[in-house]
C-alpha positions in Angstrom: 0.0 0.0 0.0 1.3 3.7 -1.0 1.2 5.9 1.7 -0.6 9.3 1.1 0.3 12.6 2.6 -2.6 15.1 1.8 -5.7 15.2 0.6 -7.7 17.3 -1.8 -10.6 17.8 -4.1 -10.2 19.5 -7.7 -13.5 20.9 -9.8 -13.4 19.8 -13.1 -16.6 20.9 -15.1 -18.9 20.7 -11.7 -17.4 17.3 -10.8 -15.2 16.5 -8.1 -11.8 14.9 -9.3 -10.3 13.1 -5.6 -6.6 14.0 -5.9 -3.6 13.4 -3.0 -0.4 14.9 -2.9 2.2 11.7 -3.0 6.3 12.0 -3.9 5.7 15.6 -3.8 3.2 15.5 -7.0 -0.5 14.9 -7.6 -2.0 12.0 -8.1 -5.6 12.1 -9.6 -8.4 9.1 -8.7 -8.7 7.5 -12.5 -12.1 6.7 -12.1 -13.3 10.3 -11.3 -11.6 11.5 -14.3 -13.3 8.9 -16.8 -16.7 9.9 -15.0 -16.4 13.6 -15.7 -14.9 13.2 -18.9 -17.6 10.4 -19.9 -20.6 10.7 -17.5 -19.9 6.5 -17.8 -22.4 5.6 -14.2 -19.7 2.4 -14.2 -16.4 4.1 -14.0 -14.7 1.5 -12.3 -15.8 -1.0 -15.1 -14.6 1.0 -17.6 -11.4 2.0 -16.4 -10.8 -2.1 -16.4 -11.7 -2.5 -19.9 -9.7 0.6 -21.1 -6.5 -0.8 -19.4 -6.9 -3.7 -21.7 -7.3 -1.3 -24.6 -4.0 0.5 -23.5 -2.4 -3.0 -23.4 -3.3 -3.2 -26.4 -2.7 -0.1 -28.0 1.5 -0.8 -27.1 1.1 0.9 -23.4 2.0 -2.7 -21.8 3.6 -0.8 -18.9 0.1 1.0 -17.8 -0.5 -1.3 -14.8 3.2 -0.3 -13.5 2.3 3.6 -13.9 -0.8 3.2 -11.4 -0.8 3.6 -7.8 -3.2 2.8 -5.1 -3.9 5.4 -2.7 -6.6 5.5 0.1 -9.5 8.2 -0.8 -12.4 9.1 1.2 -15.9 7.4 -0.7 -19.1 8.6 -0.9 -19.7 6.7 2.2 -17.3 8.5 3.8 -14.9 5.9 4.1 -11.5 5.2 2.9 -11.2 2.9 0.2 -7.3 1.9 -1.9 -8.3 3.5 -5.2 -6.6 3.4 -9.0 -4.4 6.8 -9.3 -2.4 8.2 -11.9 0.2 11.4 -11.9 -0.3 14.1 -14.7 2.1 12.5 -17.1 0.2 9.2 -17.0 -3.4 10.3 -16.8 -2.9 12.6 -19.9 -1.9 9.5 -21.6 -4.6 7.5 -20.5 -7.1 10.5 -21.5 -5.9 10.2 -25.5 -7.5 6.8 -25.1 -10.7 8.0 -23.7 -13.2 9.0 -26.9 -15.2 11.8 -25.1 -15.7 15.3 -26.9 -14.5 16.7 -23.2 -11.2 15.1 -23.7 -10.5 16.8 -26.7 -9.3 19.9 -24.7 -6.8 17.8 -22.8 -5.7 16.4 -26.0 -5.4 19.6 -27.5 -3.6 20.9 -24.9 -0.8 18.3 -25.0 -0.5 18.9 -28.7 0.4 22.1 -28.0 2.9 21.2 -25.7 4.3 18.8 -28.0 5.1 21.6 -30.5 6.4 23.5 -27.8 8.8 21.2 -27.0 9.7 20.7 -30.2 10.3 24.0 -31.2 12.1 24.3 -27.8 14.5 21.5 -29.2 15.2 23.5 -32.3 15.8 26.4 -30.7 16.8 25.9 -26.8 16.3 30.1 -26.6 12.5 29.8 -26.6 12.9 27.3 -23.2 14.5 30.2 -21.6 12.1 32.8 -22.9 9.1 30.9 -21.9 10.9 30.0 -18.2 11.5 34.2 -18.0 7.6 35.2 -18.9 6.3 32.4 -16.4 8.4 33.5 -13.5 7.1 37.5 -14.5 3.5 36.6 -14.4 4.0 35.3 -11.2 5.0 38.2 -9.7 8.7 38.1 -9.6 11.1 41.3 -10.2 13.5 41.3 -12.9 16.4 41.1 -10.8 15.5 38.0 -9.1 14.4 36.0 -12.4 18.3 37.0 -13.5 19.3 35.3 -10.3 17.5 32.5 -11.0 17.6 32.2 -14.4 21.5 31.9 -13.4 21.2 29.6 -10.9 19.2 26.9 -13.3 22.4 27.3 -15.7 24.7 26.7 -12.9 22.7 23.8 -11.8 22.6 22.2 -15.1 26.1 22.4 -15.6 27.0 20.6 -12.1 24.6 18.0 -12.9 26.2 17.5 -16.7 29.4 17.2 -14.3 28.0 14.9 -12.1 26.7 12.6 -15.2 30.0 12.5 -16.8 31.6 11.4 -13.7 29.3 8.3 -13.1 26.5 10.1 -11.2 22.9 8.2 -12.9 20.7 7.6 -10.0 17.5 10.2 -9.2 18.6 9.5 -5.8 22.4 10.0 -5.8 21.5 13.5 -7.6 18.9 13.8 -4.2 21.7 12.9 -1.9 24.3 15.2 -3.1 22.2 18.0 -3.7 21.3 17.6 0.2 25.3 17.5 1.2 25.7 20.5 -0.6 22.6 22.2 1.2 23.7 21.4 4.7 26.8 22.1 4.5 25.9 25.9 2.8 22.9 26.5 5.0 22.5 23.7 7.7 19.9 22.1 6.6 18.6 19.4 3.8 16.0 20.9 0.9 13.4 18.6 2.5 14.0 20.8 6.2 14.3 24.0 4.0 11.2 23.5 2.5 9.7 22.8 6.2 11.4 25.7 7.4 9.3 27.9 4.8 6.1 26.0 4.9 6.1 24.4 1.6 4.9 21.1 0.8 5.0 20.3 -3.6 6.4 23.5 -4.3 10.3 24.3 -5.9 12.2 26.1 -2.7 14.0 27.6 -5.1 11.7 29.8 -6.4 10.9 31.0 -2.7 14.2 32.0 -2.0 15.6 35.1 -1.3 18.1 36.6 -3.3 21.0 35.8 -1.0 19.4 33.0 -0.2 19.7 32.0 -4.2 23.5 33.5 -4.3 24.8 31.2 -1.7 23.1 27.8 -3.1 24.5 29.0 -6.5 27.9 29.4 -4.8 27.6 25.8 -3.1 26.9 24.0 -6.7 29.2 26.2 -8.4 32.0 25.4 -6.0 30.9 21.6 -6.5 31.6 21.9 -10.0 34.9 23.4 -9.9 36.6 21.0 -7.0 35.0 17.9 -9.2 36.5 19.1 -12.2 40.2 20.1 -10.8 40.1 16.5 -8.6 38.7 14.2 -11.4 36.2 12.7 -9.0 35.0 9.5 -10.2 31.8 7.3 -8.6 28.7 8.3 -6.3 31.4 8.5 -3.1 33.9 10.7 -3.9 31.4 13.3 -5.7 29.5 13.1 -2.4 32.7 14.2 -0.5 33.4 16.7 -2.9 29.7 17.8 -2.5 30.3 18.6 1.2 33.4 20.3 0.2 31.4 22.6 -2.1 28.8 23.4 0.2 31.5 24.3 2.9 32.6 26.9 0.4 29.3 28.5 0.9 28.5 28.0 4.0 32.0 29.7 5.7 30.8 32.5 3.1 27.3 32.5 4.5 28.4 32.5 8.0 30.9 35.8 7.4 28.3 37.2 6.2 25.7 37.0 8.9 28.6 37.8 11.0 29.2 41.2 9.5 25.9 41.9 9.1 24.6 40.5 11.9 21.6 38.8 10.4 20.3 35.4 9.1 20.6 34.6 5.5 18.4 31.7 6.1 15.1 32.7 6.6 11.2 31.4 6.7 10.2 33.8 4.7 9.3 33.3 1.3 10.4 35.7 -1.6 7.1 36.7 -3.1 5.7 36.5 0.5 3.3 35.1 3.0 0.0 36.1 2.4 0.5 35.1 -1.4 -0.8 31.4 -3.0 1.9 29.1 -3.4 3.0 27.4 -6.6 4.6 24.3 -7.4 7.0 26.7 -9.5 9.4 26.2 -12.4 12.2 23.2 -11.8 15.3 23.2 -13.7 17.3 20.0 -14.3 17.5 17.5 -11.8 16.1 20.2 -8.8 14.7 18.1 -6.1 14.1 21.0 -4.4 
């Protein structure tokens, strides 16, 4: 059984859509969906026989992509129930044949030539990435800081991959050496610190906040590349080594200053609706 960690309803054309936050995404009940998008009174039967159709179709891994989670029923009880995350429920929608899925479908077309033209040319990514993070609310000068920081990123986890670094969670565990040793703290008690749950932390940083992580991964980058480090354990030493680079930076700083750089406040604020925010490559965080 999967573990769930919070609860919610979405609204999707007057019908409620069970969703629960789990691995810091959403997962959507599958049944709900095919009943709004179908008005089927036996969801549950047909979300058996369209499994068999996706079998069919070539999608032979579709039982792997679903989860279980306990959801509340009508009867107020709490039941293990088929889920799906975005990416797999907007592939299981193209199967649906329901005039109400053609906006979802349309919608990942769109996408698609998106990404496309993104892989032509990489510029548009960027431009897209700037006007996203500007109708959010977010000055000029702290997109350029972050816009920075997802290049600096990006180029310490190229590093990492050409020294032997593959694993989602070797990327997790070195990007949390790096963290406490710059700030004292992992991304996961960063993220507590500031109250989020599925959202980036990086987009709530501060701007020194956002200078010192991009020193820590910067400094990684450099000592990996003059050392030669090869393998998950000597990039994580390295890792702490970078993030000490930081955080002796950090604490002359608050020295001088005499105040935090680590703080619970979040950049756009408190009384403003968090977002799950923009992640650059590999950000856990």
């Amino acid at each position: 059984m999967i573990k769930k960690q919070e609860e919610h309803l979405a609204v999707f054309r007057g019908k409620e859509i069970r969703r629960v936050i789990h691995e810091n995404e959403w997962w959507f009940s599958i049944s709900d969906i095919i009943e709004a998008l179908t008005g089927n009174e036996r969801p549950r039967k047909y979300w058996n026989d369209l499994k068999k159709k996706l079998e069919k179709e070539g999608y032979a891994e579709v039982s792997e992509k679903i989860g279980q989670l306990k959801m509340k029923a009508a009867d107020g009880k709490e039941y293990l129930t088929d889920c799906a995350n975005t990416e797999t429920l907007l592939r299981i929608v193209q199967t649906i044949p329901s005039p109400k899925a053609e906006l979802f479908k349309r919608w990942l077309a769109r996408v698609g030539y998106e990404r496309i033209q993104e892989i032509e040319d990489p510029e548009l990514a960027t431009k897209r990435t700037r006007a996203l993070y500007k109708a959010k609310g977010y000055s000029d000068a702290w997109i350029e800081k972050r816009m920075r920081g997802i290049a600096i990123r990006e180029e310490l986890t190229d590093e990492w991959d050409k020294r032997g670094i593959k694993e989602q969670r070797e990327y997790s565990i070195l990007t949390a050496e790096i963290s406490k040793a710059a700030f004292g703290l992992t991304p996961s008690d960063y993220k507590k610190l500031k109250g989020l749950k599925r959202e980036n932390l990086r987009d709530h940083m501060t701007d020194l906040e956002q200078i010192f992580s991009m020193l820590g991964e910067a400094a990684t980058t450099e000592i990996a590349r003059n050392k030669d480090t090869r393998g998950f354990h000597e990039n994580k030493k390295v890792a702490q080594e970078g993030g000490q680079v930081a955080g002796k930076a950090r604490e002359d700083l608050e020295k001088r200053s005499g105040k935090k750089v680590v703080t619970k406040n979040n950049y756009l604020g408190q009384g403003r609706e968090k977002e799950p925010g923009i992640v650059g490559p590999h950000e856990q965080v």
